[in-house]
N, C-alpha and C positions, 0 to 999 in steps of 0.2 A: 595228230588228230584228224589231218584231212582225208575222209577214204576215196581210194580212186576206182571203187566200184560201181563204176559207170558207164552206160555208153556213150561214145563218143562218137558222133559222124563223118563221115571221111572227108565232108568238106571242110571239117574244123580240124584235125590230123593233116591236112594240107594248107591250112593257115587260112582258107576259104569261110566264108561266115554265111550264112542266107543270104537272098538278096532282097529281104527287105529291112536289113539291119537288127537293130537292137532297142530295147525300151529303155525309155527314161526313167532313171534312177532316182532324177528331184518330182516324178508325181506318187501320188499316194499309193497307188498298183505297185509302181514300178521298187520303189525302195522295201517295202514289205514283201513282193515277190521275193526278192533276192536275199534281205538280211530278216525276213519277219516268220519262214515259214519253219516248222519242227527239221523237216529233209537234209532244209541250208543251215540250219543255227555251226555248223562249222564256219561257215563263212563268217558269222557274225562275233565269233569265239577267236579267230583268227584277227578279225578286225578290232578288236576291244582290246585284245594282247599287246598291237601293235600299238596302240593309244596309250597304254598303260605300261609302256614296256621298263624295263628293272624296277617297278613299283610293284606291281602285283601280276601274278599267274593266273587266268581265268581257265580250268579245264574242262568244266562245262557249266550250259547256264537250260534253265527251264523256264518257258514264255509263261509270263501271266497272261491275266484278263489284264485288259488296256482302257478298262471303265473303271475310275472310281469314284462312288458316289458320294465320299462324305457320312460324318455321323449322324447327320439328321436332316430330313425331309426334307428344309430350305438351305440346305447345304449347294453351292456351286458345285456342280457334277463335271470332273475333271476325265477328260481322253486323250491318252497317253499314246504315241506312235505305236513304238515296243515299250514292253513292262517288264522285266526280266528280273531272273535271280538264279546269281550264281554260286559253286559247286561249296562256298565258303558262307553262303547266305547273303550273300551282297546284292543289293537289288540296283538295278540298272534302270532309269528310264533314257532311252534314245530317242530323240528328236529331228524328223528331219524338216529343217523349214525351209519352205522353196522362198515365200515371199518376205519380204521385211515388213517384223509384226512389232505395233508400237507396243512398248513397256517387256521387252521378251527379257530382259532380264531379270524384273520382277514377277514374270511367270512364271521364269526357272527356281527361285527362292518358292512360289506360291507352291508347285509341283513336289519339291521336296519337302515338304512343309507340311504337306499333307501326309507324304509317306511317316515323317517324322510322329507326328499326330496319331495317326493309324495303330504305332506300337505302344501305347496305352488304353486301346481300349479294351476294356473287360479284362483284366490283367488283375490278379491277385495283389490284395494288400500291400503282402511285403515288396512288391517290384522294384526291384532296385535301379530303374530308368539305363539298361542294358539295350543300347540302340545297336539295331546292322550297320554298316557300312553302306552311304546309299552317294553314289553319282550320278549326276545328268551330264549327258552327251549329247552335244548339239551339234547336227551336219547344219551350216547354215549356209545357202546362197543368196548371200545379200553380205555386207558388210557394217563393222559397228558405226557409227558416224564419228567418235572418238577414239580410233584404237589408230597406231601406228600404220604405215602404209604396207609394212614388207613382216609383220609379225601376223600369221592366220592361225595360229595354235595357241587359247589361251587359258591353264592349267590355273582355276582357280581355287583355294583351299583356306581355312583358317589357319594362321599365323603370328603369330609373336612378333609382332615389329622389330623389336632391338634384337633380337635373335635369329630372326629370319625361319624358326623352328617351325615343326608344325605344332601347334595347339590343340587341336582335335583333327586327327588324320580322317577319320570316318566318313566325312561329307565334302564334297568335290565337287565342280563345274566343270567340262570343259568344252569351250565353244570350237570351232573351226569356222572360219569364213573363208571359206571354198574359194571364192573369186579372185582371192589372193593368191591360190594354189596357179603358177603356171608353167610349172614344166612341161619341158615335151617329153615324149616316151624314151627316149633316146637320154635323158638329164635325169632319169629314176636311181636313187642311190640305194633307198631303203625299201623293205616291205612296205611302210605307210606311205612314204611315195606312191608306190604302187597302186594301192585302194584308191588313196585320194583322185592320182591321174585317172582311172575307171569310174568314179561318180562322177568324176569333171566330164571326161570324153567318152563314157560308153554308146550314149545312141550318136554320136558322132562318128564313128568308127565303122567301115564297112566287114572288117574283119580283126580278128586279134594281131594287137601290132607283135611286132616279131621279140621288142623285149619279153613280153609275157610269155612266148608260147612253149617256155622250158617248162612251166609250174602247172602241175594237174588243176589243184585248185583254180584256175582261173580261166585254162578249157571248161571246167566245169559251169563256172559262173557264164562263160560266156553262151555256151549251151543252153543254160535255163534261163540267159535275156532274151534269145533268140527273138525275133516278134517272129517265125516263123515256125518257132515250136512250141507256142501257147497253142492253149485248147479252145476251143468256143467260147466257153464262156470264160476265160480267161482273158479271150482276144474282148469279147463284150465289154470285162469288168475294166481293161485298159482302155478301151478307146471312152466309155463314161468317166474315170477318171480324167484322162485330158481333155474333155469337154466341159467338164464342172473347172478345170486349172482357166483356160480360156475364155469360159463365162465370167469367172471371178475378176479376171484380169481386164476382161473387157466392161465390166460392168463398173471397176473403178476408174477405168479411163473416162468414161462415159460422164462416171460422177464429178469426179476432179474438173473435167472441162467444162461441165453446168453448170459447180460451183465460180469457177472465174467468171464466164458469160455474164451468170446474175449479180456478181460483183460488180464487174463492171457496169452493167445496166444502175444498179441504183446508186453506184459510187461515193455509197455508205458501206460503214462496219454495221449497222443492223441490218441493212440489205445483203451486205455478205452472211453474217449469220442465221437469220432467216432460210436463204437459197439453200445454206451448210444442210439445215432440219428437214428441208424437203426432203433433199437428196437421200438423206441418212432413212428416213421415214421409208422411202422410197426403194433403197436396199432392205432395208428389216424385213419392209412384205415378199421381198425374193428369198429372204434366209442368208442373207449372207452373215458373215461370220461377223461380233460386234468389236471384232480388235482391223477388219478390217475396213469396215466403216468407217473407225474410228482417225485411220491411215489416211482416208480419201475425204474427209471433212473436217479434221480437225478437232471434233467433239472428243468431250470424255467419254471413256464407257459408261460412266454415271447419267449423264444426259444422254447417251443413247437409248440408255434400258428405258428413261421418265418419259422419251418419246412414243406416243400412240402409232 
C-alpha cells in the first residue's frame, strides 16, 4: 500500500535530518499532521494493520468529519481526533491523549455510544438493528492508575466469561499507555514496535535512527515531521498548538498549587472546597476544557457546568 513516490532530500538518503529536528507527535498539529491528513492515511492504514494484526485487514480507510453533534439541539456535541471508516465499513475513532483525562474510560464507552446511536436514525421500519463494526483507539501518554506495570496494550472486547469467546466481535477498545512503551531503537522486533518507538521518540531524535532507514515508509514519515519542511502556516498552526499544550499545563499547575495554598490557609474541607470553585470558576473564564478542570480541582463535571 505504501507508495514510495516521493521526494526525498539528500540529507535524509544520508541518514541526515534538518537541524531543527522533528515535531511532536503528542500535540494536536503534530499527530494529525502525520496520521490525520488524506496524503498520509497510508501511514495511518499501516498503523491500524499493525494494531489489528491476524484480526482484521484494513486496505483502505476515508476520514470523516471529526464533529459530532448529536440528535438534538441539547445534545453534548462530541470531537473526535480522527473519525474514520474503513474499506469494509468499519468506522474507526483514534484518539490521541497527551494529558491524563478524568473518566477516559467512560468517554470512550460515551464516543462509541454515540456512533452506536447514530445507526438508527431515520432508518426504515423494518431495520433490523444491522450495526458496523466500530473501534476506539487510544494512543495515550499517561498511564491507567490500575493496570499492570509492564502490560501497555490493552485489547478490550465483549466476552463470554466461561468461554473466553467473543460475544459480539463488532465493538472494541484499545488503549496503549505509551509511557510503558521503552525500548530502544536497537530492541524493535516488530512493525508496531516501530510506530510505537517514533511517537515515543520522534521530536527527540536528530535524524532517522539507522534501524528505520531501510523502510520507505518511514523516510517518508520523517520527511513530512521535518519542523523544517512545514510551511508557514503550518510552522504557525504548530507553534499555536504547543502554546495552547503549555498554557493548559501551566494553567493547572497554577491551579493545583492555589488550591493547596488556600487549603492550607483555612485548614478546613469548606475552605478547601470553596478555594477548589474559585479556581475552576477561574479556568471556565479561560476555556479550559471541563474534564481538565475537573483533574486540577477535584470537582465533578456536574458542579463545574452549575459554576457561574
Amino acid at each position: 500500500m505504501m507508495s514510495e513516490n516521493f521526494t526525498t532530500p539528500a540529507s535524509f538518503l544520508e541518514g541526515k535530518a534538518e537541524p531543527h529536528g522533528f515535531i511532536d507527535p503528542y500535540s494536536d498539529f503534530g499527530f494529525k499532521h502525520i496520521f490525520g491528513r488524506e496524503p498520509n492515511r497510508d501511514f495511518l492504514i499501516r498503523f491500524l494493520n499493525e494494531i489489528f494484526k491476524n484480526r482484521k485487514l484494513i486496505v483502505d480507510i476515508q476520514y470523516n468529519t471529526n464533529e459530532y453533534k448529536g440528535p438534538g439541539k441539547d445534545y453534548r456535541k462530541t470531537i473526535f481526533d480522527l473519525y474514520c471508516t474503513g474499506d469494509k465499513g468499519e468506522k474507526f475513532i483514534i484518539e490521541m491523549q497527551n494529558a491524563k483525562a478524568i473518566n477516559f474510560k467512560e468517554r470512550s464507552i460515551f464516543y462509541t455510544s454515540n456512533l452506536i446511536n447514530e445507526q438508527g436514525l431515520g432508518v426504515l421500519a423494518d431495520w433490523e438493528y444491522v450495526l458496523p463494526e466500530i473501534y476506539f483507539v487510544a494512543i495515550m501518554n499517561f498511564k491507567f492508575d490500575d493496570s499492570h506495570p509492564d502490560h501497555y496494550i490493552h485489547d478490550v472486547r465483549l466476552i463470554d466469561i466461561k468461554t473466553q469467546e467473543d460475544f459480539y466481535p463488532k465493538l472494541a477498545y484499545i488503549f496503549i499507555e505509551m509511557p510503558k512503551f521503552k525500548k530502544y531503537a536497537g530492541e524493535l522486533s516488530t512493525e508496531l514496535d516501530e510506530w510505537l518507538y517514533i511517537l515515543n521518540n520522534l521530536n527527540k531524535n536528530e535524524e532517522i535512527p539507522l534501524s528505520l532507514r531501510s523502510k520507505a515508509e518511514y523516510k517518508k514519515l520523517f520527511e513530512i515531521a521535518a519542523i523544517g519542511n512545514l510551511t508557514r502556516e503550518e510552522m504557525n498552526e504548530y507553534e499555536q498548538s504547543l502554546k495552547i499544550q503549555r498554557d493548559n499545563q501551566s494553567t493547572l499547575s497554577c491551579a493545583k498549587k492555589e488550591g493547596r495554598d488556600e487549603g492550607r490557609i483555612e485548614g478546613l474541607v469548606e475552605g478547601r472546597d470553596e478555594a477548589n470553585k474559585k479556581t475552576a470558576i477561574t479556568l471556565k473564564k479561560n476555556n479550559i476544557d471541563a474534564a481538565l478542570i475537573a483533574e486540577a480541582t477535584g470537582l465533578t463535571i456536574e458542579e463545574i457546568n452549575a459554576l457561574l
